[in-house]
N, C-alpha and C positions, 0 to 999 in steps of 0.2 A: 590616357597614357602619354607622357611626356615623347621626347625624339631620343632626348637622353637612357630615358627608361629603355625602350624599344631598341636601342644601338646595344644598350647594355647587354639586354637579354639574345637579341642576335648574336650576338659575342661570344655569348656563353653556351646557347643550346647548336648554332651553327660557326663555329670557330674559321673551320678550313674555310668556307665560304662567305666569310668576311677578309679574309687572308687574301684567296683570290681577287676579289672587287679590290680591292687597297692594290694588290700589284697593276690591277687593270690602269685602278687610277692616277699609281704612277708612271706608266708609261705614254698616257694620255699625257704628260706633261713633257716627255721627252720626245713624241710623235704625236703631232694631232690624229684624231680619228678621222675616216673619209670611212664612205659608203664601202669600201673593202672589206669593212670587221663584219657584214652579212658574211661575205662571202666565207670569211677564216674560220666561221662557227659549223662544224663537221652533223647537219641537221640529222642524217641518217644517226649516226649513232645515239643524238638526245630522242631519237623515235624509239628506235629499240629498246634504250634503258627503260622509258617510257612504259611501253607494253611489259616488257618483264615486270615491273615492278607494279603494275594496275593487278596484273594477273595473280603473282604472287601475294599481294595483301590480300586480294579475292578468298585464295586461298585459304590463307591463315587465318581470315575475317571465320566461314566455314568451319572453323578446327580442324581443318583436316592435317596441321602437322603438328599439334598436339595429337590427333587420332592414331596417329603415327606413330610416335614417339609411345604414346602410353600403350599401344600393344606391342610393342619391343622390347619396353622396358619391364614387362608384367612378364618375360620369359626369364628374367635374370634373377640369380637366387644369392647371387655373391658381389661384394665388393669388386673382384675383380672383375669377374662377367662383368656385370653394369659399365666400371671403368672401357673395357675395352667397347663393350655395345654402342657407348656413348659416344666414344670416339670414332668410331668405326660410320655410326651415325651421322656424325658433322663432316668428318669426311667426304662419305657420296654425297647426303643430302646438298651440300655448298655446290657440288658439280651444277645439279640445275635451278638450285634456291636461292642461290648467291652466298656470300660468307656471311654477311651479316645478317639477312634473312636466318639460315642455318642457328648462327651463335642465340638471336633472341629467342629463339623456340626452347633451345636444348638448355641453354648455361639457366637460366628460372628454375625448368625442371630437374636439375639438376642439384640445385640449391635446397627444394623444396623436398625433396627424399634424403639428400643429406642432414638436413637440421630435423625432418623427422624419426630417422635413426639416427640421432646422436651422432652424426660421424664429418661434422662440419670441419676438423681437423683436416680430411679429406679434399679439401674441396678446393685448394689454392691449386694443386697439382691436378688434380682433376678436369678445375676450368680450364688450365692451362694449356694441357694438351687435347680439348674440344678444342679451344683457338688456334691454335697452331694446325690442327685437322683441318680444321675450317677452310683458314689463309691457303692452305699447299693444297688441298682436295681441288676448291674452288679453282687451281689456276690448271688444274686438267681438260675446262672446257671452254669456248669461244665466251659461254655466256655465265660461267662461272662466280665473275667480278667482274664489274667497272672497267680495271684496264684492259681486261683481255678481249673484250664486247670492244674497244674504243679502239687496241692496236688491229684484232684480228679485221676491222670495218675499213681504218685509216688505211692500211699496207693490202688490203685485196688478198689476204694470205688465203692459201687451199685450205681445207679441212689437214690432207697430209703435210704439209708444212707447218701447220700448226701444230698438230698432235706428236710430231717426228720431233719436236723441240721439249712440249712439255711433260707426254705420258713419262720416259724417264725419270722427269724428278719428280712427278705424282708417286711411281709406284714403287722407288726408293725413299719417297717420303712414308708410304704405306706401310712398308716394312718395319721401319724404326719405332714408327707409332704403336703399334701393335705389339710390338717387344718390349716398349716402356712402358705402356698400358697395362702388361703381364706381370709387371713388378707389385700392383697392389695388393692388399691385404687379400685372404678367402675370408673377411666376416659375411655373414648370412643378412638379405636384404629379404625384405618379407611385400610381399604384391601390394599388400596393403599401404604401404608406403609411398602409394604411387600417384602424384596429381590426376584428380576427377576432369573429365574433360568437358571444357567452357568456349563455346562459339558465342561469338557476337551476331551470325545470323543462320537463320535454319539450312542447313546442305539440304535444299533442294535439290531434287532428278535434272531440274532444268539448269540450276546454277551451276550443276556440278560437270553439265555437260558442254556450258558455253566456255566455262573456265577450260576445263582440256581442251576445247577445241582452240581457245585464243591462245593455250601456249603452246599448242603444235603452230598458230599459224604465226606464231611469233620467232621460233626456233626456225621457221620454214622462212621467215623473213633476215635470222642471221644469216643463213647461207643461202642466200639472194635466190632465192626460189621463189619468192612472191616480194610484190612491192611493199614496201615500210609503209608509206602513205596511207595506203587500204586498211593496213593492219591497225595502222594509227586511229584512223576516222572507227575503223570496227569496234574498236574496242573500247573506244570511247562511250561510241553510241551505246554498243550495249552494257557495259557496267552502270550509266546512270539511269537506267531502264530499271537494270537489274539489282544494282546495289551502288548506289552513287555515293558513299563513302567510302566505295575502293578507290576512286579517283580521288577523291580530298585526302585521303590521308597517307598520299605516297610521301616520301622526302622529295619535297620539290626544291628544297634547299642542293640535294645531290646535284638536280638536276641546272640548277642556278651556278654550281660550283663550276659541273662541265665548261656551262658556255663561257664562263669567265675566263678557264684556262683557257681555252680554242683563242678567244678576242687576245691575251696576255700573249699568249704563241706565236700571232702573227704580227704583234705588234714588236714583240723584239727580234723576230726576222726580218724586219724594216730596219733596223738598227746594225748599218754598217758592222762596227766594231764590235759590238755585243754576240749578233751572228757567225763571225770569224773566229770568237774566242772559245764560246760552247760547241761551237760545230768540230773544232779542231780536237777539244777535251774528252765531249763526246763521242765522236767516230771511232777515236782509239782506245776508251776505256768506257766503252759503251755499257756492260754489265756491271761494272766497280758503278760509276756513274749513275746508273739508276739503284743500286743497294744503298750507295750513302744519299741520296736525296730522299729518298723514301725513310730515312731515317729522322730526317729531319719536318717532310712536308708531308710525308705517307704515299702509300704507291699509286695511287689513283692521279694524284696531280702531278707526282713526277712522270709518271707515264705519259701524260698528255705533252708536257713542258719540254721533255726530252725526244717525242718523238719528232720535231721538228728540225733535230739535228745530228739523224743517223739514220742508217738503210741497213743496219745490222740488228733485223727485226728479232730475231732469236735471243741474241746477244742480251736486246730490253726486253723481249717479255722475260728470259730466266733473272735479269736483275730487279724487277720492279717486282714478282712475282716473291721471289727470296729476301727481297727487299719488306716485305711483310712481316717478317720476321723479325727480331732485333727491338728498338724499344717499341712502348705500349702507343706511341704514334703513328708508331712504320705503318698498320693499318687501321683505316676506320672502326672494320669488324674489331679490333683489338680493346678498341674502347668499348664497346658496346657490354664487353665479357667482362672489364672489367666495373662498369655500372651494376651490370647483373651479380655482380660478385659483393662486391659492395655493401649493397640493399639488406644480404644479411650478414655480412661481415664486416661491418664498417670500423670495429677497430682493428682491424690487422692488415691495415691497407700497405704498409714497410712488408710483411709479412710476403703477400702475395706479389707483391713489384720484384723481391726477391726472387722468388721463386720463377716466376714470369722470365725476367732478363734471364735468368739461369739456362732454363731451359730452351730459348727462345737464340742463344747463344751459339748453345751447341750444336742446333737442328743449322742454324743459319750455316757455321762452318763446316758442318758434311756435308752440305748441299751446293757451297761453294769449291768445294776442294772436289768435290766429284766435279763440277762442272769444268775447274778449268784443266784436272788433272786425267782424267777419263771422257766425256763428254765432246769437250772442244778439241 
């Protein structure tokens, strides 16, 4: 394979993390690097991500959330049940799965019952609002998403400081969802329509047991109740014991993206002028300022880029979080929904963008007009 080929395909299957590394390396041209950029790179939180995400492949390697999903969804007799199950589904399950974990499980199976009832008209609206569940469920907890795992580690936030910010707009996001989920059709969905469930490795007693146990001590490791490091080396050791392709096949591209924003963040807080300008723009439109960059770079790297120029932690988690919302970049899991949509819909891709920005619209402006008009 050429450099060209490989830069190519980089490009394509990791975009945001070529994005990142370009910013890194223009700033390396406006401040040399020095031994500093160790230090700028926040290692606690690439541990954490780390574990979550060995643990949760674990997981899904197992089927245990297809196991999931296919006996929730074998209770539903209707279009509408299913819609709201579904959603209701991507909802919690994002609180400890993460969003995009969540969206790859659900939006497939979701696909796969609609095209075998006939009801794939169904399904723009349908993904749409599992993603949006997703994105707003997920920012209900420290380890939810990317950003919330990276402000709740950077800022020292409590458990109550954090939840006293975002349960609010979870459980006014919950409401909404649940009421436009009730608008679907009553056609009859039949059990049979239901994807057969497919693990890639036997759920063994033993793997089933190590896995709970690494994500209790992982979750015990966000709220600094045990050290990162232990959890890090533990979990190591034992998935390539136990299943060494839960370690290879995490996104280590995620994890590549992180450090590059961490090095990009302190490298334009070296930068006199640069720093005076964001810090001033930020500090006072700290929430505006994380929804439009998240529109642009999606909310995981504006998160990171912006926390270096504000102490109005509340302020960025409800902007980067809401900042999900809005187009199909604001977040990673966004695209994920819309691949899986795709795959069986692939000429109605106008169709779905529509529907998508639509809806994704109007969720953004309730939840901002609550925020500054009730809320703050």
């Amino acid at each position: 394979m050429s450099v060209r080929h490989f830069l190519k395909q980089m490009l394509v299957h990791q975009p945001v993390m070529c994005i990142a590394w370009g910013l890194v390396a223009a700033t390396f041209c406006l401040v040399p690097p020095d031994k500093r950029i160790l230090n700028d790179i926040d290692w606690r939180v690439i541990g954490l991500l780390y574990c979550l995400m060995v643990v949760v492949m674990a997981f899904r390697r197992m089927g245990g959330i297809d196991l999931l999903s296919t006996k929730l969804i074998g209770t539903f007799r209707t279009l509408r049940r299913l819609s709201i199950g579904l959603v209701v589904m991507a909802f919690f399950s994002s609180m400890l799965l993460t969003n995009d974990v969540a969206l790859i499980s659900i939006v497939p199976l979701t696909m796969v019952i609609l095209s075998r009832s006939d009801r794939l008209h169904a399904a723009a609206r349908l993904v749409t609002l599992e993603t949006i569940a997703a994105n707003l469920g997920s920012m209900a907890t420290p380890l939810g998403n990317p950003q919330n795992l990276f402000l709740y580690t950077k800022f020292q936030l409590t458990a109550g400081a954090f939840f006293s910010t975002m349960i609010p707009l979870s459980a006014l996001s919950f409401v909404l969802l649940v009421v436009i989920a009730s608008f679907a059709p009553c056609d009859e969905i039949h059990r049979d329509e239901v994807k057969p469930l497919v693990s890639d490795v036997q759920p063994t007693p033993v793997r089933m047991i190590v896995t709970a146990l690494f994500f209790i001590l992982s979750i015990l490791a966000v709220f600094r109740i045990v050290p990162v490091f232990w959890v890090v080396l533990a979990v190591s050791i034992g998935y390539i014991r136990l299943d060494y392709r839960s370690v290879l096949k995490i996104d280590y591209g995620l994890l590549a993206t992180f450090v590059a924003f961490f090095i990009f963040v302190g490298m334009l807080q070296r930068i006199d002028a640069i720093h005076a300008v964001l810090a001033e723009i930020v500090a006072e439109h700290t929430l505006a300022s994380g929804f439009a960059l998240s529109q642009i770079i999606s909310n995981v790297p504006a998160a990171i880029l912006l926390s270096g120029f504000t102490k109005d932690v509340s302020a960025l988690l409800a902007g980067v979080n809401i900042g999900g919302l809005g187009t199909l970049v604001a977040s990673l899991a966004s695209l994920i929904a819309f691949q899986g949509y795709i795959k069986a819909c692939h000429d109605s891709k106008r169709h779905f963008l529509c529907v998508f920005t639509t809806y994704n619209v109007v969720f953004a402006f309730i939840l901002l007009a609550y925020w500054y008009f009730i809320s703050a």
